[in-house]
N, C-alpha and C positions, 0 to 999 in steps of 0.2 A: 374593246377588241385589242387595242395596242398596249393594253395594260397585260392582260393574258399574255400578248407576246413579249414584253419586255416586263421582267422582273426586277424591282428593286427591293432592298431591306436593309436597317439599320443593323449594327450588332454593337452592344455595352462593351467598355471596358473589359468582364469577364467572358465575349465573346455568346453570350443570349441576344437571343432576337429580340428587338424592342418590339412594342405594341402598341405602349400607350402614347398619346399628345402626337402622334405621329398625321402628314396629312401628304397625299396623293395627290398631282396635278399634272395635267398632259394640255402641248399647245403645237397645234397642226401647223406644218408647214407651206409654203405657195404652192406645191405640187398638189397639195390635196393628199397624197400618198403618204408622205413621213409626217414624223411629228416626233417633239422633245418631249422625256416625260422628270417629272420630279418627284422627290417623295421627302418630306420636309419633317423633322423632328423636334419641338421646342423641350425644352428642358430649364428645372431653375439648379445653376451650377452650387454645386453644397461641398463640405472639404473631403468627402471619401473621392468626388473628380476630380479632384486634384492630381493632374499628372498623369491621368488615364487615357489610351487612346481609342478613340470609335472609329469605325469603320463599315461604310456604305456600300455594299455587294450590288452588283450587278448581273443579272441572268438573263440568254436569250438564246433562242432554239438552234441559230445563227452560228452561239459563238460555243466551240469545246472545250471552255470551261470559263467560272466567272470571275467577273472583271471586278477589283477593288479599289477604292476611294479611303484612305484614312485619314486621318484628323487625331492631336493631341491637344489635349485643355489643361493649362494651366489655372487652377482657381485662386484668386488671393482671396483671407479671410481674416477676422479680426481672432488675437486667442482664445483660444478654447482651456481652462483651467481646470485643473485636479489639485485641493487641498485636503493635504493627509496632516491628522493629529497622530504625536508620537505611541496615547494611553486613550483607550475608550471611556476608563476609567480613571479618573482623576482626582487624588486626594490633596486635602489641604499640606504645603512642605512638599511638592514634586515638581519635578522639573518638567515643563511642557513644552513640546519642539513642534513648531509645525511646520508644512514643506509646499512651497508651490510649485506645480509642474504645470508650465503649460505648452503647448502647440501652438505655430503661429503661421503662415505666410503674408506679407515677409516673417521671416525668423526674429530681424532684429526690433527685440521688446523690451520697454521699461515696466518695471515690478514695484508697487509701493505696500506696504501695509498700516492695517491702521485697526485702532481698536474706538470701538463704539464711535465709527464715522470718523474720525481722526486721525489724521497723517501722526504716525510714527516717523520722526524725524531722523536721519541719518542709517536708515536701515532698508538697502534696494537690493540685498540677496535673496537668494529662492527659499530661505531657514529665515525662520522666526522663534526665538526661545524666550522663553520667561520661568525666568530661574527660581526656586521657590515660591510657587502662584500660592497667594491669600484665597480669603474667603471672600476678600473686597473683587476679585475678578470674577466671583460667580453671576451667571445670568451677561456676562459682558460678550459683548459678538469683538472676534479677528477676523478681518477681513484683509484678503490679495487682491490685488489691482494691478491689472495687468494691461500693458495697451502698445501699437504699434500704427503702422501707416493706413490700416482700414479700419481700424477702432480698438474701443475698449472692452475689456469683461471684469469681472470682479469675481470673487465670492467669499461666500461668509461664513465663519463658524460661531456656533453659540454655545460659551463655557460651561462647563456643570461641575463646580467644584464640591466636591465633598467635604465637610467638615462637620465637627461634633457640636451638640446643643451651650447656646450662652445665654444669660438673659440679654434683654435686650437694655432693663433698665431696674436700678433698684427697686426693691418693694418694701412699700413704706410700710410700719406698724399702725396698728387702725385702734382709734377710741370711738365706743359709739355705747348707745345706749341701749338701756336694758329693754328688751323688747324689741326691737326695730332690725332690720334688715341690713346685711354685711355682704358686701359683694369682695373678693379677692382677685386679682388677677395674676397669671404670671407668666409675664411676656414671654418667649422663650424662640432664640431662633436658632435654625439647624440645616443643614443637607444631608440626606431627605429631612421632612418633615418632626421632627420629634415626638416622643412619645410623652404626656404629662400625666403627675400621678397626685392628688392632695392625699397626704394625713394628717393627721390629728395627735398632740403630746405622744411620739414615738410609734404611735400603733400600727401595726401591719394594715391593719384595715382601709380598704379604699373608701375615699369620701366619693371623688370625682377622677374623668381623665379628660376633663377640661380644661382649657386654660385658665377657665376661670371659675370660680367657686362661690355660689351664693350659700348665705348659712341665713333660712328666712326669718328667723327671730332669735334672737341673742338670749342666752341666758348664762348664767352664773358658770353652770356644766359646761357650755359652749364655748368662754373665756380660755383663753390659753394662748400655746404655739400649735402653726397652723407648720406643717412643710411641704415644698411645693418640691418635688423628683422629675427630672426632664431626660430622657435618654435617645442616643441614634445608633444603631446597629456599629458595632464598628469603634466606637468610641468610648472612653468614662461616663458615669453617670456624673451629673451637675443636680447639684438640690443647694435650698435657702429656706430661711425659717420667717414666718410672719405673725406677728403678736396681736391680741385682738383684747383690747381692754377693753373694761365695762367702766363708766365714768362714777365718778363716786369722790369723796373726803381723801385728802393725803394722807399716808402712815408714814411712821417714821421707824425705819429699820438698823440702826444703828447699833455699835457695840456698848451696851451701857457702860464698861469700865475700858477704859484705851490710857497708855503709858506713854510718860516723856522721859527725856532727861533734861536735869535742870543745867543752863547754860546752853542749851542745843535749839535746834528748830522744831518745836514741836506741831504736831499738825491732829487738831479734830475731827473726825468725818463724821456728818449728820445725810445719811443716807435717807430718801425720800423715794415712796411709791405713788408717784402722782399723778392722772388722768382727770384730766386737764391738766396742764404742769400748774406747778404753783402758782399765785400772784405776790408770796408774799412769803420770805425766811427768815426767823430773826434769833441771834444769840443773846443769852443774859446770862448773869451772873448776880448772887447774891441780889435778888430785884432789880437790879439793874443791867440794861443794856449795853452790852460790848461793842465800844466804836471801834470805828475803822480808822485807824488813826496810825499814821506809819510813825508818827513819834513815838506811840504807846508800844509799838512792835505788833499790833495787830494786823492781819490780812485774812481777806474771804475771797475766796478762788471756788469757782460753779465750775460742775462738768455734766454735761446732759450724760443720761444711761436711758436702756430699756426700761420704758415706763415712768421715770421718772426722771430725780436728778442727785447727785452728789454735791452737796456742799461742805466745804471746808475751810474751817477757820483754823489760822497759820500763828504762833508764835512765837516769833524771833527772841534769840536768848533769854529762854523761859528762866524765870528766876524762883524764888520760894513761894511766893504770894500767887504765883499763877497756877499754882497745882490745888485741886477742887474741885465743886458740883458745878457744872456748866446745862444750861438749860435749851434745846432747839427747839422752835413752836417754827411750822407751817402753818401756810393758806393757799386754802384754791375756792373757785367758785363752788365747793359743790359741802367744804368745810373746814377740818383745822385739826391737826394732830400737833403733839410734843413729846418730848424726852430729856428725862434726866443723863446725862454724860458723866460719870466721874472722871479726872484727869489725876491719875498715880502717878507718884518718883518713880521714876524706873534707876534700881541701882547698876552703873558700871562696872563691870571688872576691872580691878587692877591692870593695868598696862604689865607689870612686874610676871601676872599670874598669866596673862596672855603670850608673853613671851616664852616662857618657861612653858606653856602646852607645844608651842610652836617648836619650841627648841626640843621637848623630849619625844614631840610624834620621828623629828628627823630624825634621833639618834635610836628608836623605834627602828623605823625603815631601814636601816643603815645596817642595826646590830642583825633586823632578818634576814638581809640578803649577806650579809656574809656569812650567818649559818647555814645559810645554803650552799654559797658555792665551797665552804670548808666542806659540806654533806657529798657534794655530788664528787669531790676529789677524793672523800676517805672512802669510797664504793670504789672508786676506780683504781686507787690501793689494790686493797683487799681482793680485788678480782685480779690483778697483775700478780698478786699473793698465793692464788689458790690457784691458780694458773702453773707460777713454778713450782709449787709444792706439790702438784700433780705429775710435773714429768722426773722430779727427782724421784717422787713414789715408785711413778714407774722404770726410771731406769735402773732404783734400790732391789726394786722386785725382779726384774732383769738377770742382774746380777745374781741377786739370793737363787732364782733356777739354776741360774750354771754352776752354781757354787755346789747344789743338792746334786748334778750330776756325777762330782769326782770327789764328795769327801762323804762318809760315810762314820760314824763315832760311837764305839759301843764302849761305856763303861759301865764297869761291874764292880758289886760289893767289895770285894778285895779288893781291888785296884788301885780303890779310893778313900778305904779304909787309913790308906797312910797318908801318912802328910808329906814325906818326904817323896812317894810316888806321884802324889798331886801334884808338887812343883816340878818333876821332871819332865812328867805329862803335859805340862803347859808350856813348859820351856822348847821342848821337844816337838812340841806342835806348833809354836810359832815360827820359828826355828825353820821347820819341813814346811810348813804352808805355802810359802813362796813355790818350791821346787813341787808340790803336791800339784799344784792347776799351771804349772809353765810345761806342756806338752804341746807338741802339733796333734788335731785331732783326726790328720791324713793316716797317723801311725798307727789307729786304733778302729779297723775296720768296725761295722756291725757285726756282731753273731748272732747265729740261727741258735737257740737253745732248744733243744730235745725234750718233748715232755714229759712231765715227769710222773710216773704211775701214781694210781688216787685210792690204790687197795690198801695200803700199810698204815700200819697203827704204830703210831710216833709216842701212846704212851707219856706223852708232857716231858719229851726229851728232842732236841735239838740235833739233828745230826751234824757235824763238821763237814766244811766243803775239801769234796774233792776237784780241783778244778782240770788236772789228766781225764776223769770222768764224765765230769759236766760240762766242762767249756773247754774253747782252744781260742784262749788271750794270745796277745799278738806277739810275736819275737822277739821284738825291738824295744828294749827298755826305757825308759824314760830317764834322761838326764840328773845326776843328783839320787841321795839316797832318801827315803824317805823313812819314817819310823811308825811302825803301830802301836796299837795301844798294849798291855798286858794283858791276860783273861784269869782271872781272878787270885789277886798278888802278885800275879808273876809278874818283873820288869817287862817295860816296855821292850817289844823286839823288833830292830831293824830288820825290812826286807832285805835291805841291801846282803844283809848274814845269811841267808838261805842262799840256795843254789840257784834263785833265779827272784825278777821283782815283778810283779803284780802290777797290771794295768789298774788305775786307783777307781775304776768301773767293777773291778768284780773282786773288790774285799767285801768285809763279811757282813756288813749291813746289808749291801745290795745285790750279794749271789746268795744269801743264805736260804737254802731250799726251805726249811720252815717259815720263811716270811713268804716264799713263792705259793707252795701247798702245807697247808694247816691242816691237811690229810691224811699227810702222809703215814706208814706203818713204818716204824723205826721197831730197831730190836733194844732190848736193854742195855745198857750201860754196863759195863766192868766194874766188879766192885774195887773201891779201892779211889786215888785219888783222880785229880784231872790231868790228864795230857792232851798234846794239839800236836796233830800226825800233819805233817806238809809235804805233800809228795810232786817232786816237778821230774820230769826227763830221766824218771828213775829212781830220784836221791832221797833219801828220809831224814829230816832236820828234827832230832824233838826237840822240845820247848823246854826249859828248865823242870816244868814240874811235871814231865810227864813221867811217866816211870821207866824208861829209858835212861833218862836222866836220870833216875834215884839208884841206878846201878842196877837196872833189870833189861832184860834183852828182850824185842818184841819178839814176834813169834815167828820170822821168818826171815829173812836178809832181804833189801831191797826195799821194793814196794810192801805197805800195811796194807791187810785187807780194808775196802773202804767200810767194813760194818763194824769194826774195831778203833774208828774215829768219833770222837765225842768230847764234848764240852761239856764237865757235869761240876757239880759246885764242892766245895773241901769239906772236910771233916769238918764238927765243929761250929761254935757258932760264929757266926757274921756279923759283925755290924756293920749297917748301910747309912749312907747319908742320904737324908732325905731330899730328893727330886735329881741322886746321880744316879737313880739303873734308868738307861733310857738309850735308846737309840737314834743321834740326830744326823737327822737328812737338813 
């Protein structure tokens, strides 16, 4: 009844009603009427209490609204550890870090670590490294130790180092006999586990992928190398070879004939194949046996080999009498080989002749390489060579265009007929050349030329130019007189003589309408000699031989009809010199 009227209830840290371990108790009062009631909650304090506060509500019908009781818990506990490794995976050559983290109240805590139960001395930080981890730390536990004024915790980790397969131990060569049973092993250790493979004298073929390899009865075919293949993901393969003799009598495998030189140390080897090794190796000579005697300059030096042994007999400043048939006999328990050895003069080269290879390989070397480098600098010439003699090409050819543009040269059979015309013509033309290309070329506009009709029959006759007709060359004359050629004997004639001078663009090479149209229809020529009609601003200039000149009057005063102008060749015969009728541009 009084519970119904008075209500109590716990509430958690996160404000839920509790439920469990809780216990209700009510204790009446002397009036018989009241009474106290309680509601009792056990709990075991754990570290999420830590610092939480609870609270005990109170409710009754009495009161408008209910009444609270709170409570904070402090918990002390001993640490609680988190150890982090830096690599889940760890290979042999890395660096591994680990970290301890822990939680504590109190806070204030001492940190030890230790590797397989052992205090690591002088290391109390929360970092633990080990710098380049072996293969010796695999399977080994690090442990954190961690403690304060309620206790300790620890924890541990357990290494896994990865590394590649190694044997664990040599593997001996095995004698056994014919018949009987051969077991092989081959230790082999790894992280992870390795892989083993036996073959046989080279073969691909697998025998086994065991460690270990029984062959159950030996025979002759079965003798050999065994090899044993070990491999780990991740790593080289590792392999080793194991011999497996069959026991039997010594042979003796030696070079029947071996060289000395006399005065030197010379040395015999008596090479033995023997399972069981021998009991028993002896030298002779001439029937008799070779002591060991260091006055005699004798010595016998053994060296174990596969299967057998190497023996050799030493001697110190061999002289004439030591060179000869030498005899090696073995023994073994099972019998007894021998061998004749011849021991030959080995002849020396001359010191003289060894010098003189030495001396002529170096001047060899010597004479090569400086015909090299004289090679590679006569290329580098020769391209610095053809290099200039390209741009002088081209600034030769440069030139030789401009030159085609302002001189034009017609000679003709008479002209050059004479010799005395020939020297004036050269003098005359060296003379004028200078004054010939020294113009400004601002003076000498372009012209439009007109074209020229393609109906007229020219009949293998040249007409002379009229330039009133055809062209209109520029006003302004060029500096200096210039002189032309003659047209068939006649002296050469200065422009500067005519009533006007010629732009050196449209003399008679390079305006002559026959070189422009080879079409053209010309009328016939006059019979009778040649003249050369020049007609400028009106005025008519003949030429020595025109017939003007021979005391004949053209047909009209002034201007020539221009179909009355022609260049036709003289009466009579010619003679030409061979390669002057030509027109050069």
């Amino acid at each position: 009844m009084l519970r119904k009227i008075l209500k109590l209830t716990w509430l958690d840290g996160e404000g839920n009603v509790v439920t469990d371990d809780i216990e209700y108790t009510t204790q009446l009062l002397g009036d018989n009427k009241r009474a106290n009631a309680a509601l009792k909650w056990t709990l075991t304090p754990r570290r999420e209490h830590d610092g939480k506060t609870f609270t005990c509500r109170s409710e009754n019908p009495a009161l408008t609204q209910p009444l609270h009781a709170r409570i904070s818990l402090e918990v002390k506990y001993p640490p609680e550890i988190t150890l982090k490794v830096s690599s889940d995976k760890i290979m042999e050559g890395d660096n591994v870090k680990f970290t301890c983290e822990a939680v504590a109240n109190p806070a204030d805590v001492n940190i030890k670590w230790q590797r397989n139960d052992e205090v690591i001395a002088g290391d109390h930080s929360t970092t633990y490294t080990i710098s380049r981890v072996t293969r010796e730390y695999n399977k080994d536990t690090i442990s954190c130790e961690v403690s304060n004024a309620v206790g300790t915790t620890k924890s541990t980790h357990t290494l896994n180092v990865l590394y590649g397969p190694v044997f664990r131990s040599t593997i001996e060569n095995v004698a056994a006999d014919i018949g009987s049973e051969v077991t092989l092993s081959c230790d082999v250790d790894g992280n992870p586990k390795p892989d083993t493979v036996w073959t046989f004298e080279g073969s691909d073929a697998v025998l086994s992928t065991q460690s270990k390899l029984v062959i159950p009865q030996l025979t002759l075919d079965r003798a050999g190398r065994y090899t044993c293949r070990a491999t780990v993901v991740g790593f080289p393969e590792i392999s080793t070879d194991v011999l497996v003799f069959i026991k039997g009598p010594p042979r003796v495998r030696s070079d029947p004939v071996q060289y000395g030189m006399e005065g030197e140390v010379v040395k015999l080897q008596c090479v033995i194949a023997s399972v069981p090794p021998p009991t028993r190796i002896l030298w002779s000579r001439n029937s008799q046996h070779v002591d060991i005697d260091n006055n005699d300059g004798y010595e016998i030096v053994e060296e174990t080999i596969a299967g057998g042994v190497k023996n050799v007999l030493i001697i110190h400043n061999a002289d004439e009498d030591d060179f000869g048939q030498y005899n090696c006999s073995v023994w073994n328990a099972f019998g007894q080989d021998s061998m004749l050895i011849l021991l030959k003069k080995q002849k020396s080269l001359p010191m003289l002749i060894i010098l003189a290879g030495v001396i002529g390989g170096i001047v060899f070397i010597v004479s090569v390489t400086i015909v090299i480098i004289l090679c590679l600098r006569r290329k580098s010439v020769i391209k610095d060579e053809d290099y200039g003699s390209e741009k002088k090409t081209k600034q030769s050819d440069s030139a030789s265009s401009g030159d085609s543009d302002f001189k034009a040269e017609i000679r003709t059979a008479s002209s050059l007929s004479n010799n005395e015309h020939d020297r004036s013509w050269e003098e005359n033309s060296d003379r004028a050349q200078d004054n010939i290309f020294k113009y400004n070329p601002n003076d000498y506009p372009e012209t439009n030329f007109p074209p020229k009709p393609e109906s007229q029959v020219n009949n293998g006759y040249i007409p002379y130019v009229d330039y009133t007709r055809d062209y209109t060359p520029p006003a302004v004359p060029p500096t200096g007189g210039v002189r032309d050629s003659g047209l068939y004997g006649s002296p050469p004639q200065s422009l500067s003589d005519l009533s006007h001078t010629v732009d050196p663009r449209y003399r008679a090479g390079y305006a002559n309408p026959y070189l422009r149209n080879s079409t053209s229809n010309l009328p016939l020529p006059p019979q009778g000699g040649v003249f050369v009609t020049s007609t400028w601003g009106g005025h008519h200039t003949p030429s020595p031989t025109s017939p003007a000149a021979a005391g004949q009057q053209p047909s009209s005063q002034g201007q020539t009809p221009a179909q009355n102008r022609y260049i036709t060749a003289q009466q009579g015969q010619t003679h030409l010199k061979p390669g002057t009728l030509a027109t050069h541009v």
